[in-house]
N, C-alpha and C positions, 0 to 999 in steps of 0.2 A: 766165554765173555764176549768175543766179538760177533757171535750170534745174536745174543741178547742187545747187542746196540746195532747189528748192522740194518738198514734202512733199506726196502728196495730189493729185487732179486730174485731168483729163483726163492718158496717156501716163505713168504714173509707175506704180511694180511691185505689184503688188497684197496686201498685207500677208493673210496667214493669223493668226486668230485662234484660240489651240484653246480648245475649252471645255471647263473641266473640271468634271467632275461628281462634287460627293462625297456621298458616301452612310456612314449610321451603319453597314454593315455593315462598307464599306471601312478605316473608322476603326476600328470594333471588332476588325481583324483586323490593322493593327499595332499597335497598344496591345497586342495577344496575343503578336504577337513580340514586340514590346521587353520584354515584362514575364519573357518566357520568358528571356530573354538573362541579366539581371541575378537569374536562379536563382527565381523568386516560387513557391513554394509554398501551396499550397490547405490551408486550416485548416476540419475541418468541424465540424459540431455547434455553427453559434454562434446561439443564439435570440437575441441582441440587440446591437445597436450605436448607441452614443448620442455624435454630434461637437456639441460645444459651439464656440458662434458669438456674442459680444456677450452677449445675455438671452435667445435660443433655443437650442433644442435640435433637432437634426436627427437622427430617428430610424429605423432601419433593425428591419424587425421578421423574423427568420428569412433574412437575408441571405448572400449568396456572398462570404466574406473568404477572399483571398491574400496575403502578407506575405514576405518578402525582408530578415528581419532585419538582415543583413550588408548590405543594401543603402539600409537604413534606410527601406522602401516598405512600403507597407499601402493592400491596393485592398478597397472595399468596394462592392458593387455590390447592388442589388435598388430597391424603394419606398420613395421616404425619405417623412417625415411630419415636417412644422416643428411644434413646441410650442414652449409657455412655458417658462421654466425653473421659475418659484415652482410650476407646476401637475405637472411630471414630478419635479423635483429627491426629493420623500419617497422615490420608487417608485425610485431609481437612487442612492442614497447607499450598498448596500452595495458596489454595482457601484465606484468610486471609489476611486483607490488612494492613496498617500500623495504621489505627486506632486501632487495636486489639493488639496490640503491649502490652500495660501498661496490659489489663487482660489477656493475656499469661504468662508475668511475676507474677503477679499474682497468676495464678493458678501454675505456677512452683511452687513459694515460698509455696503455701498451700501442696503441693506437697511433697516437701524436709521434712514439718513436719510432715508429717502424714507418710513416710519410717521406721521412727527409729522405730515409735509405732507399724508398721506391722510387723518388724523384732522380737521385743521381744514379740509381739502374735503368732510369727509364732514358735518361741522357747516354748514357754511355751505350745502350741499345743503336739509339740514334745514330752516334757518331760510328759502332759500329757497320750501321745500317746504310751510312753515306758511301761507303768503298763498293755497292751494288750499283748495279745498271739498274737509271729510273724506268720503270714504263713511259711507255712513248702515248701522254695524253692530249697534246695538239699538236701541232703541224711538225716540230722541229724537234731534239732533243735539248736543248736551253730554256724552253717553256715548260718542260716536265719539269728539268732543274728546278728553274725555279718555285714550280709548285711546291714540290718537297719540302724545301728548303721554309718556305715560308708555314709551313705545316709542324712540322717539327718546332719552329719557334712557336708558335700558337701552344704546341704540348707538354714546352716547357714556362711559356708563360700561364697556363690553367694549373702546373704541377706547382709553381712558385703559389698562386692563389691561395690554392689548397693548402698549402701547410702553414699559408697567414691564419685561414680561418682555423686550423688545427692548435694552432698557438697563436690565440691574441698577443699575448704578453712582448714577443719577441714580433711591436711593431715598428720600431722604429729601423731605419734603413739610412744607408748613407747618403750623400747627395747624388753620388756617381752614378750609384745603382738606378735613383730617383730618374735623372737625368736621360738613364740609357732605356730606363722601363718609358718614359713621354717620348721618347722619340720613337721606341718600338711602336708602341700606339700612334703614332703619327703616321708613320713607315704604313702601319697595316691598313687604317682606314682609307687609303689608296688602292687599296686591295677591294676589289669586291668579292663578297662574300661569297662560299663555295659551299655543298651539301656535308661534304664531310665539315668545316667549319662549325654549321647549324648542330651536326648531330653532336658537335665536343661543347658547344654552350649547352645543349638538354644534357648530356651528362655532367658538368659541373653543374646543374641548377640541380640534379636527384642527388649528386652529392652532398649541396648544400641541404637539401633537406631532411637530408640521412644526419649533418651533424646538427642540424638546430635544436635536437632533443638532447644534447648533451651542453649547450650552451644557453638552453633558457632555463634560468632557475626559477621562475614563479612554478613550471612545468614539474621540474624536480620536487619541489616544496608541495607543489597539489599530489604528484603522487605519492608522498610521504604523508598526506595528511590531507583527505579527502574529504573535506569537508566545506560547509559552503563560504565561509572566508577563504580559503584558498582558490576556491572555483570564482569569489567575484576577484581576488586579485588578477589570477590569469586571463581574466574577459578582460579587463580594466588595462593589464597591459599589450592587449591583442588589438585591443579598440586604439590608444595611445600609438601603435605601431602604424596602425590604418591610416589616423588620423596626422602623420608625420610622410606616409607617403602623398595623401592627398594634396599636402600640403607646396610638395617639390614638383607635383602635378600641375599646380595652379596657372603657371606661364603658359599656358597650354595655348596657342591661336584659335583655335578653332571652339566658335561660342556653344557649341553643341557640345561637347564634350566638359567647358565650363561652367556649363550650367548643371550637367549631371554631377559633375564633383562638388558642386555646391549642393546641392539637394543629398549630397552622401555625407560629406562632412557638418550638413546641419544636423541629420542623424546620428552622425556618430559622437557629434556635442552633446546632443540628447542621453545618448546612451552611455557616455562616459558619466555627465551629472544623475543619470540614477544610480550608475555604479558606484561613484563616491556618497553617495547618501544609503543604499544599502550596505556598503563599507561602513559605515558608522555603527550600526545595527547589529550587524552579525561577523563578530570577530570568535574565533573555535576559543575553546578554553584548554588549558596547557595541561594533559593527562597526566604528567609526571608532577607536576606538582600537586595536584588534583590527588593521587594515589598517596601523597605524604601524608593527607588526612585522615585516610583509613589505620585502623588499629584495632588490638584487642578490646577495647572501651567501646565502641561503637557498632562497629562492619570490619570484620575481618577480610579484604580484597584479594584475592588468590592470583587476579591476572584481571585484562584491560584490553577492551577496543573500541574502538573510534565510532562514533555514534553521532552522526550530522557534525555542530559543533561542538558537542558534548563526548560523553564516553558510556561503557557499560562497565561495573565493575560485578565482577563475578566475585560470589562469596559466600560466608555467612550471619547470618546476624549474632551479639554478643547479649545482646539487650532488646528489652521490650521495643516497640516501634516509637511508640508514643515518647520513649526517650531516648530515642537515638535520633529521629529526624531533625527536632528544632538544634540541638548541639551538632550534628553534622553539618546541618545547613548553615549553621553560621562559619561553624570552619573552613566549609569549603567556598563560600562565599570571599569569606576574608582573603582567601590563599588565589582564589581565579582575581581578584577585584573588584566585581559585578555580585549582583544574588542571581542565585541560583537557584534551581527547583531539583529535587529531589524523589525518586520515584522507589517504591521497592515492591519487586516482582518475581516471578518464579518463571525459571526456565527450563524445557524440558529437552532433551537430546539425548537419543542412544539409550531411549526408555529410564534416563537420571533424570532427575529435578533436580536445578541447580538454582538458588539463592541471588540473587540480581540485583543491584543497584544502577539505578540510571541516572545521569546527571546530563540538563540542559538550561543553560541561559534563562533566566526567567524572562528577559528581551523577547527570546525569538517563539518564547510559547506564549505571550501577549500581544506578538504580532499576528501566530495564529488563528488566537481569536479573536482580534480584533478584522482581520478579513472575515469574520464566516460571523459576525456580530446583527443581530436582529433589532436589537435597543436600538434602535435610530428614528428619526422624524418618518424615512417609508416605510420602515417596520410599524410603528402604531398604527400609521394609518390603512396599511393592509390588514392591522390584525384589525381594527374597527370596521372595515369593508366586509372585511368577512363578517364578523359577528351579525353585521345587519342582514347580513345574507344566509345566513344561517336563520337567522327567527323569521325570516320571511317563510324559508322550506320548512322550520316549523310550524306555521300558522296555515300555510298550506298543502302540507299535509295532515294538517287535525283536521279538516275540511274535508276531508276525503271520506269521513266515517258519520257523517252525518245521515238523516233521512232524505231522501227525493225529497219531501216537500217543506224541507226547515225553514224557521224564519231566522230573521235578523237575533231576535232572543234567544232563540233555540243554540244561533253561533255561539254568542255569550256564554252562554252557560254549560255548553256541553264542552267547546275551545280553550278557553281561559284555563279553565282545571288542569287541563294535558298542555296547555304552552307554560302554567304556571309549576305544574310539576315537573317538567322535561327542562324548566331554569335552574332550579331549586337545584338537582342532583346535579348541574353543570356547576352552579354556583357553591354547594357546598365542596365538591369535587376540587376545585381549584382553591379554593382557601385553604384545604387541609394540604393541597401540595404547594404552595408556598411557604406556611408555616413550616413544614417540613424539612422544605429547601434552606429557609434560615437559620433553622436550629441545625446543621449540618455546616451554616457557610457556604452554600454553594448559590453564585446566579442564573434568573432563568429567564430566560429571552419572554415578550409576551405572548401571552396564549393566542393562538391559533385554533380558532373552531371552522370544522371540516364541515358545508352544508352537505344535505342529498336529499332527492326528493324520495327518497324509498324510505329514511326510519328522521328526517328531517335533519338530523344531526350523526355525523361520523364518529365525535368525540372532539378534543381538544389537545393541540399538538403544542410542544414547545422544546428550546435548546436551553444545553446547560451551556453559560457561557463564562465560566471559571471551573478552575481543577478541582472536581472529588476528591475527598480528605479520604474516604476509605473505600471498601464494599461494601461497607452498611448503609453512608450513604446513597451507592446508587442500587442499594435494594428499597431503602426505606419511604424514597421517595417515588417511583411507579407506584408502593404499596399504599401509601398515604390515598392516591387518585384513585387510585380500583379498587380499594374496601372501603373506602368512602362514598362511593358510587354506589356500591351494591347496598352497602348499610340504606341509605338514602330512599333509594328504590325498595327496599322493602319494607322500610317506615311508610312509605307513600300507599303500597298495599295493602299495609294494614289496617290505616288511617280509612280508605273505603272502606275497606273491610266494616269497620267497627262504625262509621257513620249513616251505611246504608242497606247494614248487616247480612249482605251476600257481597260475592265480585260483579255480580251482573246488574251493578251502576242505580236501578231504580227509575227513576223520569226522567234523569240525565245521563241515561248509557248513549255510549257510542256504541253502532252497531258495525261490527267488524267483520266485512266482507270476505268470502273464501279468499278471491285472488286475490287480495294480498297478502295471505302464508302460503301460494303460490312457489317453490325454490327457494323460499328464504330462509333462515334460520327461526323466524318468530313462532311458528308452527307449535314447536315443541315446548315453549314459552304456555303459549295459549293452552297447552291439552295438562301446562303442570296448574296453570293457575285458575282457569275458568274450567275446567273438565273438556274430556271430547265432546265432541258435537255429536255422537250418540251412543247411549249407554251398551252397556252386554246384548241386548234383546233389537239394537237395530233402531230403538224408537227415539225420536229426537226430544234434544233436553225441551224441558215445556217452556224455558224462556228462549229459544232460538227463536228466531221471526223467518219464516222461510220466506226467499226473495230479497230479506235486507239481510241476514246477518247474525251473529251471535251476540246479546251486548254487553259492554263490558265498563264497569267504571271509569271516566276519565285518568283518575289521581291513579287506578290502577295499571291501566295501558300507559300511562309514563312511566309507574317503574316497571313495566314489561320491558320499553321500548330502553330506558335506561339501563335496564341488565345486559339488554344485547350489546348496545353501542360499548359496554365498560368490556364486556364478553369478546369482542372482536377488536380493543385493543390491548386486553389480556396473551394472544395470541403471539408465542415465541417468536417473531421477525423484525428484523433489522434493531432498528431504534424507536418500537413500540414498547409501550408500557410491561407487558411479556417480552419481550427483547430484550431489556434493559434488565428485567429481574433475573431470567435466564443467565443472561453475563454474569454474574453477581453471585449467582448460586453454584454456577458448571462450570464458569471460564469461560475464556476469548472462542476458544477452538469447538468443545462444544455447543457454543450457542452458537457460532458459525452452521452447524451442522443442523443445529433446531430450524433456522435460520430458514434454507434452505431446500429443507423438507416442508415448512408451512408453505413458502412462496408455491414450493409442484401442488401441495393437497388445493388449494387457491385454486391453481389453475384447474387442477382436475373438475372442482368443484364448478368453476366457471364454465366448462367445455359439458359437462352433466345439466347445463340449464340455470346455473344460478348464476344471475345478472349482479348479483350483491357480491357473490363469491371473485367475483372477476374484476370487478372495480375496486375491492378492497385489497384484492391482490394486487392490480397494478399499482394502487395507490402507494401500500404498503413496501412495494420492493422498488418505482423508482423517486419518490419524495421523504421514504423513512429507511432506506437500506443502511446498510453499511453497520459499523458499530462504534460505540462508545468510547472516548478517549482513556485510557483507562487511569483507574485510581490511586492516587499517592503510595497507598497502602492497599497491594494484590495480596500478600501473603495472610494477614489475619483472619481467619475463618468466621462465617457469617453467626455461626450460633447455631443450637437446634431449635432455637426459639421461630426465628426466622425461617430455618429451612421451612419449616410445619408450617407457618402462613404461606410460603411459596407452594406448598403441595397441596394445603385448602383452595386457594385461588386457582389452583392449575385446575384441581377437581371442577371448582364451582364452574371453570369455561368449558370444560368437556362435558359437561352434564348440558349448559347452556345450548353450546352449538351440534348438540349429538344428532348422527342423521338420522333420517327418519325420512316418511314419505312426501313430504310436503318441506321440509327441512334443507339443509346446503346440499345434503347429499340424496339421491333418491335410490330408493333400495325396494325390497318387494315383503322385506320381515315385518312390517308395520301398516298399518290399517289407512286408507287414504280418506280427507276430509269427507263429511257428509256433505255438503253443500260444495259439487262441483259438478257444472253441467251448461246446457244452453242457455238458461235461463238468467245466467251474470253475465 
């Protein structure tokens, strides 16, 4: 029996021990899985990371942070570095969010108590510190004495300061104290002042600016609420400060320095009266009461953050849009005060879409557009300057396509057709997108026609200057201008067509010179509507006229020249009419990226020889960049009705601007004009 339990010893099984060895790599390399599992994504660009511990501070400087929102994790890896908190805390209070707010106050208050006890340590140092032999620093030992002496009071009159400004509250004093503190000051200013002196005023003055962020509440309140009513309070009372020193300034003697405080203090009158009038203006609106209005009925709100003066509320919808918004809007209108505007949008993060409500002032989004507002007395009159400038680069370039030898009649009749039809598809163009815009509700700043002496007109630009109710809105109205255009132009085609039953015009053709489908896009225009300029066999059409040209119906080269101009603002960038439908169809983020890619093809196109390509890029990305304010209603989906016109239109521009040899792009796959030579 005690064989069978004895353990150990001579005849018994020899136990294997494995030994395990671990190593930081092995460790760093599940920590890499596990973090990978639970989604952690790498956040770059962070110069600094500061974890608070007790009264240290552990500091990470240019460190490797990963984060797993959803997972609630945050890894931060590099050189940490322990500090004080009293010695980092000035350098890191912007960094501080409003959550930190309660252990700021906090550490204040631990703060206020442990002053008093530093001051009576620092006294009793002192007086230990009197039973020493002074350094002998002028001639005698009674002038050291006294140095000391009067030093030490200096350290206990800054250490008394310090703990007024640590505690306001405890300011009143007795008369005695009063009494004995004027006369110390009396005593001292016989004193001339010494370097050690100087250097205990800079240290109370970094003192004092160490505590002012615990004693200005506008400061506290802007960091708790970051928003731009808090940001004009704290200007407003920084200005108010200024303007109270200026003030004690004023006695000053000397006229040069009263005349510079006068020229400050009229400034700062100024800037306090804009401050109190944009103080009227933009006051934030209160989230927590704001979030009482969400509910199952409406928008169900999950969570909340500060958004200028407004908020985001994160959620989901319960109900259609079209019945949640007027019934929210008034709720939360009622509950803020004010009306309010209401946005709903899709968020994406951590490959989620998340459900979005946005709430802002209807004040401060009428102030926005009333800065960026076109309707004004120099708004018409720019958009009428232009337009005359426009028909002028229309009339002269129809000129361009005449014979060497025309007459004044010959202008007439061959001009008028190509300026009347090149009106026509502008002016049909613009009435459909008005009407559009009204049946929508949305306003639109006045039209803007773009001259150029190359196709005589750019197109027609304008802002929307009130909120899109949806994205069908701001599909349907780009769409309204650009299939109205093209319809337009190809009535105009046909109408030659069938009047002088070929394209090649009759008595009143325009003869249309090689070099000008030169790099441009028209080219391809020309070889779909009039044919090449020479068939399979090499031999030229029998209506080309060699020397002038190929000719081409007036009513028809407008809508040639019409298809281009609609075609080149079809073109996905910025806030062109393809920019605006791109939004609309793909999003903020892909049409950013549409965006972006047309602006490099543009340029390519412009560094390859084309002069149109290059103007219309620049044009494009710095008077039409950027994008569109977005729409009440992001979430409701366009239709496939819609989509299929956005994909016909996209067709019709790529077909339009396809390169070719004479075209934007120059390439070697495609046959080059017959007529190009010395002879033009």
């Amino acid at each position: 029996m005690a064989n069978t339990v004895r353990t150990g010893g001579k005849g018994t099984v020899r136990r294997k021990k494995k030994a395990v060895h671990k190593t930081n790599t092995t460790d760093d390399k599940r920590l890499q899985s596990t973090l990978k599992r639970i989604g952690v994504n790498s956040i770059p660009a962070i110069e600094e990371v500061n974890i608070f511990k007790d009264d240290v501070v552990i500091q990470f400087i240019n460190p490797k942070v990963q984060a797993s929102i959803a997972a609630n994790t945050w890894v931060v890896s590099g050189s940490p570095q322990t500090k004080k908190l009293q010695d980092i805390l000035p350098q890191i209070i912007s960094q501080l969010g409003p959550d930190n707010m309660d252990n700021l106050k906090k550490l204040a208050e631990q703060f206020q108590k442990q002053s008093p006890g530093e001051g009576k340590a620092s006294a009793t140092i002192q007086e230990e510190d009197d039973d020493d032999v002074p350094e002998l620093v002028g001639e005698t030992f009674e002038a050291a004495a006294e140095e000391k002496t009067r030093r030490s009071r200096n350290l206990l009159r800054c250490s008394a300061e310090d703990d007024r400004v640590r505690e306001p509250v405890n300011e009143a004093s007795s008369p005695v104290a009063i009494a004995e503190e004027q006369k110390e000051n009396h005593a001292d200013e016989n004193v001339s002042p010494s370097p050690e002196s100087s250097e205990e005023e800079e240290e109370k003055k970094s003192k004092q600016q160490e505590m002012d962020w615990k004693t200005d509440e506008e400061f506290k309140k802007f960091m708790g609420n970051p928003s731009i009513e808090a940001a004009i309070k704290l200007e407003k009372t920084r200005t108010d400060r200024k303007l109270k020193e200026l003030n004690k300034e004023s006695n000053s003697q000397n006229p040069i320095i009263g005349i510079l405080n006068s020229l400050a203090r009229d400034t700062l009158t100024r800037e306090k009266e804009r401050l109190e009038k944009a103080q009227e203006t933009s006051k934030a609106l209160d989230l927590n009461k704001l979030k009482s209005c969400f509910g199952f009925d409406t928008f169900f709100a999950t969570d909340v953050r500060r958004f200028g003066d407004g908020g985001i509320f994160i959620g989901n919808l319960r109900k259609p849009i079209d019945e949640v918004t007027p019934k929210l809007e008034a709720k939360l209108s009622e509950a803020a005060g004010r009306d309010v505007v209401v946005w709903f949008m899709e968020e994406r993060s951590n490959e989620i879409t998340k459900q979005v409500c946005m709430v802002q002032p209807k004040a401060e989004i009428d102030l926005q557009f009333e800065s960026t507002r076109l309707s004004t007395p120099w708004g018409y009159v720019s958009a009428i300057a232009l337009c005359v400038t426009t028909f002028g680069t229309i009339a002269l370039m129809s000129g361009f396509f005449l014979k060497p030898d025309a007459t004044f009649d010959d202008y007439i009749a061959n001009v008028v057709p190509l300026f009347g039809g090149f009106l026509s598809i502008l002016g049909v163009s613009e009435i459909a997108t008005r009407v559009t815009a009204a049946r929508h509700g949305v306003r639109l700043s006045p039209s803007f026609l773009v001259p150029s002496n190359w196709t005589g007109c750019l197109g027609v630009m304008n802002n929307y200057e009130s909120l899109l109710p949806n994205k069908k809105a701001l599909f349907d109205i780009p769409v309204a201008r650009t299939a109205s255009a093209y319809l337009t132009s190809l009535l105009l085609a046909a109408a030659a067509f069938i009047s002088d039953g070929s394209f090649n015009g009759g008595d009143n053709a325009l003869y249309i010179r090689p070099q000008f489908f030169d790099n441009n896009p028209l080219l391809s225009f020309v070889q779909f509507v009039v044919g090449p300029y020479a068939d399979d066999l090499g031999n030229v059409l029998p209506n080309a006229v060699e020397g002038v040209g190929v000719p081409v119906d007036p009513l028809a080269f407008a809508g040639l020249l019409g298809m281009v101009v609609t075609s080149l603002n079809l073109l996905p960038c910025g806030r062109l009419e393809g920019g605006r439908i791109s939004q609309a169809m793909f999003g903020r983020s892909t049409a950013a990226i549409l965006s972006f890619t047309t602006s490099l093809l543009l340029g390519i196109g412009g560094l390859s020889g084309s002069v149109l390509c290059l103007a219309w890029g620049l044009f494009a990305t710095f008077f039409r960049g950027g994008e569109e304010t977005p729409a009440k209603d992001e979430i409701t989906p366009l239709g496939d009705d819609r989509f299929a016109w956005g994909i016909v239109l996209g067709l019709i521009c790529f077909l339009t601007l396809f390169p070719n040899s004479g075209g934007t792009f120059s390439t070697s796959f495609f046959n080059g004009p017959f007529f190009r030579g010395d002879d033009f």
